[in-house]
N, C-alpha and C positions, 0 to 999 in steps of 0.2 A: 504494500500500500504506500504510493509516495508521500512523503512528510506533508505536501499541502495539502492532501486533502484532507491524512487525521487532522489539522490541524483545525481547518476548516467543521468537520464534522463535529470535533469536540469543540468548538465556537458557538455552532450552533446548536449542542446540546443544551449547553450552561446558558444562550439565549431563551430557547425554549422553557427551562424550567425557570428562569427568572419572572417569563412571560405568566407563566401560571402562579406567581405568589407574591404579586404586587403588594402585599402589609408587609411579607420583610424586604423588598426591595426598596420601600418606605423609612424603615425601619435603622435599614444599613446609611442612606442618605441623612436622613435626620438626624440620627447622632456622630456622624462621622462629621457633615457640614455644621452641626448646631453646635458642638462642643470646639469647633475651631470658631465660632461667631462670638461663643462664651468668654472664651482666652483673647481673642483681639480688641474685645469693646470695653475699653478703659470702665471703671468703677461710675456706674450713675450717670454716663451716657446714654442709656436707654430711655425713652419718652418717659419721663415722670418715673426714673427709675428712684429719688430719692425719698418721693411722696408713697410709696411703694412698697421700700424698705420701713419705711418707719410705721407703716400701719402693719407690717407682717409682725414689726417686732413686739409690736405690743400685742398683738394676739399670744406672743409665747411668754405672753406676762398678765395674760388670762384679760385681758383688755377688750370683752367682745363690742361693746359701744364705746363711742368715743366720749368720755366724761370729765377728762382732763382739760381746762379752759384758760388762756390768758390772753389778756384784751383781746377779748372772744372769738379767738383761735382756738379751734379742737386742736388736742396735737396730744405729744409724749415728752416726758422728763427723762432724759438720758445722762449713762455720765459724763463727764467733762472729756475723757480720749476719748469717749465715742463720737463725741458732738465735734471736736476738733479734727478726727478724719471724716467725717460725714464733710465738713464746712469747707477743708481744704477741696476734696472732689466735685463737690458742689461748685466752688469757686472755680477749681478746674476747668469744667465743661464749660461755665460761662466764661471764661476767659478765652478758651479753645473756638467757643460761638461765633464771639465778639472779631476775634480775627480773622475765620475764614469768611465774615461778613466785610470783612475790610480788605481780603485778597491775600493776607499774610498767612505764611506756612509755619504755625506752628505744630509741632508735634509731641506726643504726650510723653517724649524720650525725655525732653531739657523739662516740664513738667514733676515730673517722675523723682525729679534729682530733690525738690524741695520736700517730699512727702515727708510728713513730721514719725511714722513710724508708729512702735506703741501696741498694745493690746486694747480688749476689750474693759476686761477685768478690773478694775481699779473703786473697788465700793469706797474708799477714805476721800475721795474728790467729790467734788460738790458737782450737784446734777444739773442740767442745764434741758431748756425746752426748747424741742421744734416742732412747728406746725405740720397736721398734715398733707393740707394744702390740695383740697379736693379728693383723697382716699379713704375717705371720712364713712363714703356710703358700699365703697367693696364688703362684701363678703365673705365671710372663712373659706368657702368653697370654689371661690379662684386662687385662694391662697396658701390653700393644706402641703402640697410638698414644700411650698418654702417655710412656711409656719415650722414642718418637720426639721429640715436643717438647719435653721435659726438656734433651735432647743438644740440639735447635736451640736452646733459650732459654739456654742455657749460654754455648753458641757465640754466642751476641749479646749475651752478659753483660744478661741482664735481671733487672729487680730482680722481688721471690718474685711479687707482685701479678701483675705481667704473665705471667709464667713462666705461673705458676696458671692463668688464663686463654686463652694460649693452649694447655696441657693440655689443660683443658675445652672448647674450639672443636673440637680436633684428634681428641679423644675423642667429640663429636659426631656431626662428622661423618662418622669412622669406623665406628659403629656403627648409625649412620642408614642408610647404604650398605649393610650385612650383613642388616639389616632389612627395608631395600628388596628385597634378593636373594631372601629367605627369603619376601618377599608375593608376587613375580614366579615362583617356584618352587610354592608352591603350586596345586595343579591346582581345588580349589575353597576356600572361606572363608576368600579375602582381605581380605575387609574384617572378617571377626573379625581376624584378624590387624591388622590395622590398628588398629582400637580396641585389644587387647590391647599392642602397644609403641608407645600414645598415651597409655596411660592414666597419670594424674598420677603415680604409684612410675615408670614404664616410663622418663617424659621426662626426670621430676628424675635417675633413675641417669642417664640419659646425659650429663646437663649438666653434673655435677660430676665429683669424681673418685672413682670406684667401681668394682669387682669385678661389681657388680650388672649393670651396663648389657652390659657382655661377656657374661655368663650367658647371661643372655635372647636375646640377640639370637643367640647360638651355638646356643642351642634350640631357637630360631625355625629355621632353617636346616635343622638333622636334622631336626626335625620333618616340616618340610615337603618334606625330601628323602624320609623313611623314607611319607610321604603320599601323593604325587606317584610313589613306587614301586610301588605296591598297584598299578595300574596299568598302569604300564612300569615294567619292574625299575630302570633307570635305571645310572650309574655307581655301582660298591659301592666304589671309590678314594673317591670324595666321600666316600658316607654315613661309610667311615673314617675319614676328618681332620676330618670334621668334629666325627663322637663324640667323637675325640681331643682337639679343644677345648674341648667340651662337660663331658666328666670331667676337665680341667685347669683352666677356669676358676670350677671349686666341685663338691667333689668329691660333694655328694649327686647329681649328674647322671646319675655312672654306673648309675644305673637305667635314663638313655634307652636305653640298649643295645637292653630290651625292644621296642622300639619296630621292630626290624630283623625280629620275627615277625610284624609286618603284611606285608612284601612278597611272602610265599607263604603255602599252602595246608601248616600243619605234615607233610600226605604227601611234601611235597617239600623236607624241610628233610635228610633225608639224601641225597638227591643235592645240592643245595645246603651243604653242609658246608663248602665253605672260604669260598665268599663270607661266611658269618656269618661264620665264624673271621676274616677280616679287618677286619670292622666290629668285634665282640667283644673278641675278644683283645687289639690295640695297647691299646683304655684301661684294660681290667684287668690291665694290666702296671705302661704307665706311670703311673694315678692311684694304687696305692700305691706304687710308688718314689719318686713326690713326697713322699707321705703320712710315708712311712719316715724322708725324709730330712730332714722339718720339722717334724714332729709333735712333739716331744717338746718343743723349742721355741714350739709354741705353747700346751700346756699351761701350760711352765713360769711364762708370764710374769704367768700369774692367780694363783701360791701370793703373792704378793708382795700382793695383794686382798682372799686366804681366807688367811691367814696359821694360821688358827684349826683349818682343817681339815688332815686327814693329807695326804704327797703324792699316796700310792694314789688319792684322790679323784679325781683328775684324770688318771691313765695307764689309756688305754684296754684294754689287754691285761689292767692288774688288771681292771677295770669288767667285761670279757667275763667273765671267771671267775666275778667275782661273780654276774654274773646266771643263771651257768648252775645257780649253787647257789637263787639264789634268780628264777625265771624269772616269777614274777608283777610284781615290784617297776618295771620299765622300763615296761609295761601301764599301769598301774594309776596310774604316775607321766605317763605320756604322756594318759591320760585326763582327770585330774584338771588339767594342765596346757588340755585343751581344753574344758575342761567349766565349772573357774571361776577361771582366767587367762585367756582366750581371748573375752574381751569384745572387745578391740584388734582380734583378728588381723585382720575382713574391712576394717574400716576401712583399718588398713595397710597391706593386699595394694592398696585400691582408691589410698589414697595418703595419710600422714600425711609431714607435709613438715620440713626441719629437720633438727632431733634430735629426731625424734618429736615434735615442739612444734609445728609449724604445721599446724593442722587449716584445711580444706577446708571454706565452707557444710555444715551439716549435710544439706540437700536434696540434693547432689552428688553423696553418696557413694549415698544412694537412685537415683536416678537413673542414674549409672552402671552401676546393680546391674543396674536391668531393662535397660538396653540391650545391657549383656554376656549377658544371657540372650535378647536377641531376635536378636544378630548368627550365633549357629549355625545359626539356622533357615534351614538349605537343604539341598535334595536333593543327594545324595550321587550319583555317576554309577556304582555299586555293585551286583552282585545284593546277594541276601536273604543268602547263607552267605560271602559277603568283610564286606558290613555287619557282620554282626553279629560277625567276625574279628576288624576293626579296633574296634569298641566293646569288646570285652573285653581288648582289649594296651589299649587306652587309658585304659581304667577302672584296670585290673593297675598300669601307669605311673605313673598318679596316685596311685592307693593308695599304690604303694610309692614314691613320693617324700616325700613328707606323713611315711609314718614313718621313712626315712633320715634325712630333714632331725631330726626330735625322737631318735634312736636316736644322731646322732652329738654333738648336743648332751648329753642324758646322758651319753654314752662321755666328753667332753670338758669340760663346762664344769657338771655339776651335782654336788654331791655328797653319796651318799648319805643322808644324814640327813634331806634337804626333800623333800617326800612330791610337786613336779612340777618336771618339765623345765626349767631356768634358759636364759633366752636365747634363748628363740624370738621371730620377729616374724614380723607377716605380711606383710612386703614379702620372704621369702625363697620364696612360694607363687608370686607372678605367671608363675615359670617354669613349673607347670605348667597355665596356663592353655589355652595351645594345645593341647597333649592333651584337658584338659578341653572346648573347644571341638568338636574332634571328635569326643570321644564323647556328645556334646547330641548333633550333626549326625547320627550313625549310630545314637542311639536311636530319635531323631524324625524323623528326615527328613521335612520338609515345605520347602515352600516357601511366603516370604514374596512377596504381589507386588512385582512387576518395578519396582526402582528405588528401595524400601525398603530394603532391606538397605545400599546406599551411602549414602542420606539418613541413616540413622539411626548408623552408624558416621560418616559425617564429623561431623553433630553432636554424639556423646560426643568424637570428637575435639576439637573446638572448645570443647566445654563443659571438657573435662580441660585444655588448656594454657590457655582462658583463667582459670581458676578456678586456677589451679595458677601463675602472674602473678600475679593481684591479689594471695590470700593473703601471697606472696614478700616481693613489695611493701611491700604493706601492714603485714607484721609488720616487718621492719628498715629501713624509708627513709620510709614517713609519718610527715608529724607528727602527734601526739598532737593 
């Protein structure tokens, strides 16, 4: 047998069987790319990675509401080397901001050289406060692995660097796991799936420490639970706790609810009456008793921002009133917010890295685009009246998350007088990708040939973590 073609044959062994096990193909990319994203992203360069840290850490000091208050800032009393390496990285990043705003090359090498050092440990110094600064209304349930390494890195007295790090390893590959679950559950479009919590927003949430990488990956799951039941009805205990996660770790989720009219024929949804009621019911209970009990707290800590504005601005219950008086103005403001603020948002959904500061090749994010639009192309195992079922709760899904997401930022963080929605991004959309996925899938249904569909998601994989590396890289550790 000549050497090219074993070579060949066993090429295309190990292609084939790769093709059939898309969650560890998933699996291998994720933590291979995630834990090199962990190690290159300087301390608290992650999007609100400090307001992040400090609400994890007070969980592991049994802190489940925020009750701690000065000049009425929620926040934590920590001790003085912690507050001094928090304050230095803090400074960091805004110092590192500030320059690549101004075209100057610094890098977190000549940085690195001031860090003052230190452990955590030190109970004889006196404690100092920092605010949370918007983390006020997270959840334990986007926070449980780092919660978990917090308490071991305490218990090993590590200094914040390390602590930090192994957060983000443990947060990894906890969420890699759930991800994996959620491709393996899927009855078809696992490799959208795979591309979707590859793509460069999906990996960076996961590598740092964020609210984001829990979302997603708890979406992934219903999703493909509430998918996978059109089907075989499947366990409705699951699709329960898992919604439960879902509307706990960011509360625009509880829209997924919808997603539980895909697993029958609405004829059958009044014999079916409690199974909904047990997916339904638990998160529109507990996602506003969360809501209840933090809410007002997370408003408050922006009046210290908007000093200029009333408080009304910011409490949701006034906001409702208001609109019902005037029920054009959240429209009109939600439109103009997508119409000409909403340059960013696809870029951001596909991945803008940093603090919104590290862009992607500009070809990347092209590219990405059409791959995300050619990985739904597969036939669905569906007649013609469950298809077109499941397109319409998915299309409904999406709609209505798009405008929860902009409906609760109004309610919360705009006020009145700016004619669009304040604080939207588009890395807050990637959750409803997989919905969006299948409703491609159950519009179009066709099939791509045989073996396309994994070539082309492992390459946008490849192309998202290796392009989502360099950039990293290259913006805080090359030299100039």
């Amino acid at each position: 047998m000549p050497r090219w073609y074993a070579f060949w044959s066993g090429l295309a062994l190990v292609w084939s069987r790769l093709e059939s096990r898309p969650a560890y193909v998933f699996i291998l990319l994720s933590l291979v790319f995630g834990s090199a994203i962990s190690v290159v992203v300087p301390p608290l360069r992650g999007p609100d990675e400090i307001a992040h840290f400090l609400r994890i850490y007070s969980y592991t000091r049994g802190g489940l509401l925020p009750v701690t208050e000065v000049d009425g800032r929620k926040g934590i009393f920590i001790d003085r080397d912690l507050y001094t390496q928090l304050s230095f990285f803090k400074n960091a990043g805004e110092r590192f901001f500030r320059n690549r705003e101004q075209g100057l090359r610094l890098r977190y090498g000549e940085i690195m050289k001031e860090h003052p050092g230190g452990t955590l440990q030190e109970e004889k110094q006196a404690t100092k406060f920092m605010p949370f600064a918007g983390t006020e209304g997270y959840n334990p349930v986007a926070y449980a692995p780092y919660v978990l390494a917090a308490a071991i890195g305490n218990l090993l007295g590590l200094d914040f660097p390390n602590m930090l790090l192994l957060m983000r390893f443990l947060g990894l590959i906890t969420f890699t796991a759930v991800a994996a679950y959620a491709i393996k559950l899927t009855p078809t479009l696992k490799w959208a799936f795979v591309l979707i919590a590859m793509l460069p927003v999906a990996i960076y949430n996961r590598s740092v420490l964020s609210a984001d990488g829990a979302a997603l990956t708890y979406a992934l799951v219903f999703t493909a639970l509430c998918f996978s039941a059109v089907q075989r009805y499947g366990r409705v205990w699951e699709r329960s706790l898992w919604m439960i996660l879902c509307a706990l770790s960011k509360q625009p989720q509880i829209v997924f609810v919808v997603l539980e009219l895909m697993v029958c024929r609405m004829t059958e949804l009044r014999r079916r009456w409690s199974s909904l009621a047990l997916v339904v019911v638990p998160s529109f209970v507990l996602s506003p008793l969360w809501v209840l009990a933090v809410s007002a707290d997370v408003a408050a800590w922006r009046l210290g921002e908007a000093e200029s504005y009333p408080r009304e601005y910011f409490d949701p219950l006034w906001k409702l009133a208001y609109m019902w008086e005037h029920p054009l103005h959240f429209p009109l403001a939600a439109w103009t917010s997508v119409t000409v603020w909403g340059d960013r948002l696809w870029p951001e959904l596909i991945g803008i890295l940093g603090w919104q500061d590290v862009w992607l090749p500009p070809w990347t994010y092209f590219a990405l685009t059409v791959i995300l639009l050619l990985v739904p192309l597969q036939k669905l195992n569906l007649d013609g009246a469950v298809r077109a079922r499941v397109a319409v709760i998915t299309g409904l899904a999406v709609l209505g998350y798009v405008v929860t997401v902009y409906l609760i930022f109004f309610l919360t963080y705009t006020p009145i007088s700016i004619d669009h929605v304040r604080g939207v991004q588009g890395r807050y959309f990637v959750i409803a990708l997989p919905m969006a996925a299948i409703f491609l899938a159950s519009m179009i249904n066709v099939d791509l040939p045989r073996g396309v569909l994994a070539t082309t998601a492992i390459t946008g994989s490849l192309l998202s973590g290796i392009t989502s590396f360099q950039a990293l890289l290259g913006a805080h550790w090359s030299v100039p």
